[in-house]
Every structure is written in structure tokens, then in C-alpha cells.
C-alpha positions as CSV (number, residue, x, y, z in Angstrom):
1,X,72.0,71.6,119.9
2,X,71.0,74.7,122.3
3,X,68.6,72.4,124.4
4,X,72.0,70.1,124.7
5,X,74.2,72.5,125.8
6,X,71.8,74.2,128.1
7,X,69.7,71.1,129.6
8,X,72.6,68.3,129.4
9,X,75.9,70.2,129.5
10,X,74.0,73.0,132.2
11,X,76.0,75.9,130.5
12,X,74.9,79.6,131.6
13,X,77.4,81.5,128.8
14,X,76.1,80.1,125.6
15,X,76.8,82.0,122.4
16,X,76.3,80.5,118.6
17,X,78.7,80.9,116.1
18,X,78.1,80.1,112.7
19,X,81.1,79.8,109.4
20,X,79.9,80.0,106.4
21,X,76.4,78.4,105.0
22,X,76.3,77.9,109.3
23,X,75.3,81.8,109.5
24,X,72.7,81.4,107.6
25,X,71.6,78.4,110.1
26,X,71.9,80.4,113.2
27,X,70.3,83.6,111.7
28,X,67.3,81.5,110.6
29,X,67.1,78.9,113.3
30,X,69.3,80.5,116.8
31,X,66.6,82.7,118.4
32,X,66.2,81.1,121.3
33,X,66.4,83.7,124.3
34,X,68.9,81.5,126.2
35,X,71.9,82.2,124.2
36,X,73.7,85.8,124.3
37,X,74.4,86.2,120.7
38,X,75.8,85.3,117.3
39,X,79.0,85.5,115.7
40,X,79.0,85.2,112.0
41,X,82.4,84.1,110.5
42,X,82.1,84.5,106.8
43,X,78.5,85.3,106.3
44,X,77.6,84.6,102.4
45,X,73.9,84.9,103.0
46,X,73.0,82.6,100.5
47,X,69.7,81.7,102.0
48,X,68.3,84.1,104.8
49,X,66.0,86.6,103.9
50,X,65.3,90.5,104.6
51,X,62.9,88.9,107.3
52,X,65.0,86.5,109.0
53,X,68.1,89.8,109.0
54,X,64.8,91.9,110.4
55,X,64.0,89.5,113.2
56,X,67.5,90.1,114.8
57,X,67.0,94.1,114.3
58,X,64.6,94.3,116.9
59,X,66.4,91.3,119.1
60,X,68.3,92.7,121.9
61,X,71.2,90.6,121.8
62,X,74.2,90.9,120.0
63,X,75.0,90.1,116.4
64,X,78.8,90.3,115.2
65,X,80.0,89.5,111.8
66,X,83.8,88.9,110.6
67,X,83.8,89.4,107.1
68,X,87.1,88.8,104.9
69,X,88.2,91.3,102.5
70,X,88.4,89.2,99.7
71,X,85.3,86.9,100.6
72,X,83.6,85.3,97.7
73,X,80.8,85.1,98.7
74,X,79.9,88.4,100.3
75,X,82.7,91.3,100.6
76,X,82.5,93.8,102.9
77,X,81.1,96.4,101.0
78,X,78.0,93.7,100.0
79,X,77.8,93.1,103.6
80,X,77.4,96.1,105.0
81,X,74.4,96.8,102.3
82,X,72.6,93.2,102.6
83,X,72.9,93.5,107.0
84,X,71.5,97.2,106.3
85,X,68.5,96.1,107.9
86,X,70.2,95.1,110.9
87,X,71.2,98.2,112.2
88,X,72.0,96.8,115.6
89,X,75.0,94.3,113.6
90,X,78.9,94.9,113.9
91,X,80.5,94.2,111.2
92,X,84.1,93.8,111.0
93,X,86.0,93.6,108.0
94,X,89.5,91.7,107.7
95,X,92.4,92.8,105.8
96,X,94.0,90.6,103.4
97,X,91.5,87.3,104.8
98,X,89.6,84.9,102.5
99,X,86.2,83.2,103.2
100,X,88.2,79.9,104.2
101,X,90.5,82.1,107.1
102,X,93.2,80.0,106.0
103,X,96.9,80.7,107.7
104,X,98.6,81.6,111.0
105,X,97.1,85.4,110.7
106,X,93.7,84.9,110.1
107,X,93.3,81.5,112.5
108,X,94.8,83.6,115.2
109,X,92.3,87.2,114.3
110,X,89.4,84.6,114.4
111,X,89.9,83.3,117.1
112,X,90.8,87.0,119.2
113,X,87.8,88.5,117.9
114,X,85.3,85.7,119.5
115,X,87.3,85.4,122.6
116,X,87.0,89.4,122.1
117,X,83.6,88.8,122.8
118,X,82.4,85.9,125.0
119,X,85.5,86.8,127.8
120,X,87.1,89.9,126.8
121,X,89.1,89.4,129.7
122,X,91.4,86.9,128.4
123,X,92.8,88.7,125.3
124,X,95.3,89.1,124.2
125,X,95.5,84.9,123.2
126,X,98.7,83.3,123.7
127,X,100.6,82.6,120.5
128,X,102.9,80.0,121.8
129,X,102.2,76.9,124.6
């Protein structure tokens, strides 16, 4: 997918988001040093290691995480210990969200904290066309 985006698609601004069992792909397979970061919507952590967290310690780019206050998987307070190895991670946790982000409020916190991010620029996100 990176070598599409970068060699077909030519794009300079790449960043990988993951949802869900998709964090645990990018934090195990995203380390190539053409993309600026990750952003981790509902990390459960299910399958990456201390190793793979310890990797993207010592990796200069950025690592954000959105983690819902009533998650099922991994709560806030369980994600601030298991990315204890990451000290270089923000972690952000979201009042009143579940691990599916489902409803008007959550969609549109989602979707402000990535644009947050990749082109701070253009917040705040229009909430009507």
C-alpha cells in the first residue's frame, strides 16, 4: 500500500492510520521512512509486542493514539501502561467514546484530531456543506 501511494499515486504527505486490529498492522508492518507517522484510532493491542511498541521509541516520527473512554479492548488507563515503552507516543483519551466511534460526536472528534495533525491549518472542520 505505501509503495502505491508513494510510487503510483507520487504523494509527498503520507501518514498511516490504523482502527482497530489495523494498529496493530501499522505498528508491526508501517516503518517505512517515507511516511510521517501513525495515528492509532482504537488501539486494542491484541497482537504487537513490547518489541514492535520499542521499535517506534527510538523512531523519530510521530506516533498518536485516540483511545475511547469506554474502549473494550484497551481503556485509557491500560493504554497509557502497555505504550509505556513508547515514551515518545501521545495519547489522547476521549470522553464518553466507544471502540466503534459511533455517532455525530465522536465521527466528527475523529476526524478533527487527524486533520489536527496532517494539516493543522484547516481546523476547525466544517459541520455543515
Amino acid at each position: 500500500m505505501l509503495n502505491y501511494c508513494f510510487d503510483e499515486l507520487k504523494l509527498k504527505k503520507l501518514w498511516v492510520v490504523g482502527w482497530s486490529f489495523g494498529t496493530d498492522l501499522a505498528l508491526q508492518h508501517a516503518k517505512d521512512p517515507r511516511h510521517k507517522g501513525l495515528i492509532l484510532l482504537s488501539p486494542p493491542l491484541r497482537t504487537s509486542t513490547p518489541e514492535h511498541l520499542i521499535w517506534w521509541s527510538s523512531d523519530p516520527r510521530p506516533v498518536f493514539a485516540l483511545v475511547p473512554e469506554f474502549d473494550d479492548y484497551l481503556p485509557p488507563d491500560k493504554a497509557h501502561e502497555r505504550f509505556s515503552v513508547m515514551p515518545n507516543i501521545e495519547i489522547v483519551a476521549v470522553e464518553g467514546a466507544k471502540h466503534l466511534w459511533i455517532g455525530e460526536p465522536s465521527v466528527y472528534r475523529v476526524l478533527s484530531e487527524i486533520v489536527g495533525r496532517v494539516v493543522p491549518g484547516m481546523l476547525p472542520l466544517p459541520t455543515q456543506i
